[in-house]
DRENMARMI-586786 format. One record per atom (N, C-alpha, C): residue number from 1; atom name; x, y, z. Coordinates in pm, whole numbers. Atoms other than C-alpha are relative to their C-alpha. Layout:
BEGIN
NODE    k   a      px      py      pz
NODE  NUM  CA       X       Y       Z
...
***
This chain:
BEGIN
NODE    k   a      px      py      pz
NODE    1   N      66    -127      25
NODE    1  CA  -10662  -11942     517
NODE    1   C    -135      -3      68
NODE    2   N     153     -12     -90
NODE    2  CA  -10965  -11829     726
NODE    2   C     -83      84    -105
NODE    3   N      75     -76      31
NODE    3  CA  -11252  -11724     626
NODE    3   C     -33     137     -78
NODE    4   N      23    -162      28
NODE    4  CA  -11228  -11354     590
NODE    4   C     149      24     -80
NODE    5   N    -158      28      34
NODE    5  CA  -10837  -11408     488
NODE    5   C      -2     -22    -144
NODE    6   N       3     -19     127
NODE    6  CA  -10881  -11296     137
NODE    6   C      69      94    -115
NODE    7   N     -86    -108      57
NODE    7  CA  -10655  -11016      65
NODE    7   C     106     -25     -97
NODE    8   N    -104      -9      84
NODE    8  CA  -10364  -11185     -84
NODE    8   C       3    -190     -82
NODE    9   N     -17      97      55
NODE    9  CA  -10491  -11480    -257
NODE    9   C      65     -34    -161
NODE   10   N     -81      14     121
NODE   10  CA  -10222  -11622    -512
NODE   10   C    -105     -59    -121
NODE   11   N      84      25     144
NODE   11  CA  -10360  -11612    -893
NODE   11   C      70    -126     -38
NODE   12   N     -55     149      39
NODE   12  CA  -10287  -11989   -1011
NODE   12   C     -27      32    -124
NODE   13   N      -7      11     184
NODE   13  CA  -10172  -11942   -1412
NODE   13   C     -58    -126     -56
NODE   14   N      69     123      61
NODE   14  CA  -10270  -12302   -1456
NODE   14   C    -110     -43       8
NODE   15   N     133     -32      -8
NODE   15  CA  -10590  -12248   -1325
NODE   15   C     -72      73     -66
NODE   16   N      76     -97     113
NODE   16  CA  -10689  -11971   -1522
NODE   16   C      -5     -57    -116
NODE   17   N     -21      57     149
NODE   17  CA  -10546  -12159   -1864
NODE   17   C    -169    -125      26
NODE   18   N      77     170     -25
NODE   18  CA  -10785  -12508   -1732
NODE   18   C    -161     128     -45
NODE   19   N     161      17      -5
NODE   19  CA  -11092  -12274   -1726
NODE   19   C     -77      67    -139
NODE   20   N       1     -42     121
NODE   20  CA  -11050  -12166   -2083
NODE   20   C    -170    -152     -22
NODE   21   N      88     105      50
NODE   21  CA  -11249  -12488   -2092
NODE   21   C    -191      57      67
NODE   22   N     117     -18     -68
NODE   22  CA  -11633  -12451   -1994
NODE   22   C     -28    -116      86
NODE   23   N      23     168     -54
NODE   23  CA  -11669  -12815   -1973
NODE   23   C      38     -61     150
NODE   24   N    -104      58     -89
NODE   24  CA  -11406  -12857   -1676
NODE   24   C     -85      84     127
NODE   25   N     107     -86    -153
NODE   25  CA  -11687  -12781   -1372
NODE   25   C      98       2     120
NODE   26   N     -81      23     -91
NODE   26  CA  -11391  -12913   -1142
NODE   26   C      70     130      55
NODE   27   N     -60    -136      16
NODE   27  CA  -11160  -12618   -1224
NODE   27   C     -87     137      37
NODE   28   N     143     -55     -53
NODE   28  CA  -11486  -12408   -1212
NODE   28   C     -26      42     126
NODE   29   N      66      -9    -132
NODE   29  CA  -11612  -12500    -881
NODE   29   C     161      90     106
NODE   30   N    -125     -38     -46
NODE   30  CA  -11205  -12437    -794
NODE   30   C      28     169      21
NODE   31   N       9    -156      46
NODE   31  CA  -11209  -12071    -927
NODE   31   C    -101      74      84
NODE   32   N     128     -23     -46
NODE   32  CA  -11550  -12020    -765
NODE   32   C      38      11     177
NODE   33   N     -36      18    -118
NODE   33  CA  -11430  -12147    -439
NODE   33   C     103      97      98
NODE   34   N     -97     -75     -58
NODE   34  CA  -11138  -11942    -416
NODE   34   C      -3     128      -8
NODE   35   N     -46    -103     -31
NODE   35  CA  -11228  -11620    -514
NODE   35   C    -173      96      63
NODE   36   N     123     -59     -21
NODE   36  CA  -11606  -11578    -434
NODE   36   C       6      59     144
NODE   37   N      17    -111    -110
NODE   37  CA  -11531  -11391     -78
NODE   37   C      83      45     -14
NODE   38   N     -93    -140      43
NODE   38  CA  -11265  -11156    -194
NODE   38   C    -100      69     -71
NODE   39   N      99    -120     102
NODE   39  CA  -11543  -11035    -473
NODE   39   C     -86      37     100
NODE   40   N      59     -49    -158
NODE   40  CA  -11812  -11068    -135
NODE   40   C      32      76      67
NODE   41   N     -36    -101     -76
NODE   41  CA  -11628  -10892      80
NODE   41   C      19     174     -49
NODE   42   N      10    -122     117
NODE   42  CA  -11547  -10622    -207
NODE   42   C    -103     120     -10
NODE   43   N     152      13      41
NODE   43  CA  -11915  -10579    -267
NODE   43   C     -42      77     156
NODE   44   N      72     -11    -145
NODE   44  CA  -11976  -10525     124
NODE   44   C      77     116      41
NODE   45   N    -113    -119     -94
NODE   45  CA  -11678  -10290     226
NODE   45   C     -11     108    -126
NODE   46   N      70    -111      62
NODE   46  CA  -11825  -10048     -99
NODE   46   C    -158       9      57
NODE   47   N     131     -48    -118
NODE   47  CA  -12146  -10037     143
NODE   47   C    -101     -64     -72
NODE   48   N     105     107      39
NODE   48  CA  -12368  -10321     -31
NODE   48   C     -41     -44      89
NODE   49   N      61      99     -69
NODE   49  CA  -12590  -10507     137
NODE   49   C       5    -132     -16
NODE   50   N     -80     121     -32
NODE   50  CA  -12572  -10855     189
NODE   50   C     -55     -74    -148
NODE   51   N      76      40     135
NODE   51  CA  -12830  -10935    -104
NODE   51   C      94      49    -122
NODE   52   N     -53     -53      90
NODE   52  CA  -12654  -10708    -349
NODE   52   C     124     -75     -15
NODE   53   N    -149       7       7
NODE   53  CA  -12288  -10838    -253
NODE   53   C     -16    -154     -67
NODE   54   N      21     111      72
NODE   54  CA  -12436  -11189    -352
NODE   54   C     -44      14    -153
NODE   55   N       8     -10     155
NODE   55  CA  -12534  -11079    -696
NODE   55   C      68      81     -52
NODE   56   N    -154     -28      47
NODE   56  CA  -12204  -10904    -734
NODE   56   C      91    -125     -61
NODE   57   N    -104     114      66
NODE   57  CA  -12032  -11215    -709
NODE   57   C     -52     -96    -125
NODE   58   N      54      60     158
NODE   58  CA  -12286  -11386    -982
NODE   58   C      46      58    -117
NODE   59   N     -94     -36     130
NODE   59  CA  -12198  -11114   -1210
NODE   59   C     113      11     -18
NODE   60   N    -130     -52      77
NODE   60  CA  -11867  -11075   -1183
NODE   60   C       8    -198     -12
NODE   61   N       2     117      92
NODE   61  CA  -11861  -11481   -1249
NODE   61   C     -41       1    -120
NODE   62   N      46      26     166
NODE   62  CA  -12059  -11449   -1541
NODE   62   C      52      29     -47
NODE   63   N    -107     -46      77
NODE   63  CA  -11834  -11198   -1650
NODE   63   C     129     -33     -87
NODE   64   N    -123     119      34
NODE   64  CA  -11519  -11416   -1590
NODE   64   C     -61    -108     -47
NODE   65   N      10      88      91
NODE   65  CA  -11679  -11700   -1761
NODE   65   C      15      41    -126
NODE   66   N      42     -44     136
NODE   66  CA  -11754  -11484   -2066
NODE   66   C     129      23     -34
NODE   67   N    -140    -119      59
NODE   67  CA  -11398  -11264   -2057
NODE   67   C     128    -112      15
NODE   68   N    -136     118      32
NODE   68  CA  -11157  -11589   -1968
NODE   68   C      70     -30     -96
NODE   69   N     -53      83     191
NODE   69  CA  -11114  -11753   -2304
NODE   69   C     112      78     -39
NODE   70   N     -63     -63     110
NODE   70  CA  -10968  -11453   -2444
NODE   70   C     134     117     144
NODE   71   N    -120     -60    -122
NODE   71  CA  -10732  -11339   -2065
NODE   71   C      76     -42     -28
NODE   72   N    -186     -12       9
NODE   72  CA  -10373  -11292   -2084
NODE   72   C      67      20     134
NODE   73   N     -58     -68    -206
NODE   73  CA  -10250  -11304   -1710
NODE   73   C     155     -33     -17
NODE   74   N     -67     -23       6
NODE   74  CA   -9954  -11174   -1749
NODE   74   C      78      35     116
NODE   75   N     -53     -53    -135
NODE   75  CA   -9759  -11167   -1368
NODE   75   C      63     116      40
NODE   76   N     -85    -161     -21
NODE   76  CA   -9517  -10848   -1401
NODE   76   C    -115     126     -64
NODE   77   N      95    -146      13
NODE   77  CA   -9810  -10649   -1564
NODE   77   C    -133     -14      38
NODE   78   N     125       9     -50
NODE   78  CA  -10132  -10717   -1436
NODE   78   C       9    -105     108
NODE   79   N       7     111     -58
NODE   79  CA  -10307  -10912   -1199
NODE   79   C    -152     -66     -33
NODE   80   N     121      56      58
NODE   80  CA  -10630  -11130   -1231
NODE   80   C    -128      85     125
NODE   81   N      66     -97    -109
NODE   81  CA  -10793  -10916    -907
NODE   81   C     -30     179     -99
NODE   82   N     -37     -80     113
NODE   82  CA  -10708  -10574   -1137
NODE   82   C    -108     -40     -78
NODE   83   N      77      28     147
NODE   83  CA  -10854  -10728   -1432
NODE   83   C    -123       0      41
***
């Protein structure tokens, strides 16, 4: 996957369950890694600037740290992009 090659990244169920944990920075940095330029790019192609699109992706992490615990990623009805 390149760079910009963010459109159809697969939601990992066992990833999402691992980050129920806070503790598990591994999983974390994993989650972080994989979806922080899909939310970037997001952020930029609704006409943000480059500053703003970086404190997009902070909040919507904080968010998903806060709203995880209690996600239900359910594959036939939602997706974790969606959510």
């Amino acid at each position: 996957m390149t760079m910009h090659d963010t459109g159809s990244i697969p939601t990992r169920q066992s990833l999402l369950e691992r980050l129920k944990d806070w503790e598990n920075h591994d999983d974390w940095r994993a989650f972080f890694d994989t979806y922080w330029r899909l939310i970037h790019a997001t952020a930029l192609k609704a006409g943000l600037g480059e500053s703003e699109a970086q404190e997009v992706v902070q909040e919507v992490m904080i968010a998903a740290a806060k709203k995880l615990p209690e996600f239900r990623y359910e594959p036939g009805k939602d997706s974790l992009k969606g959510w």
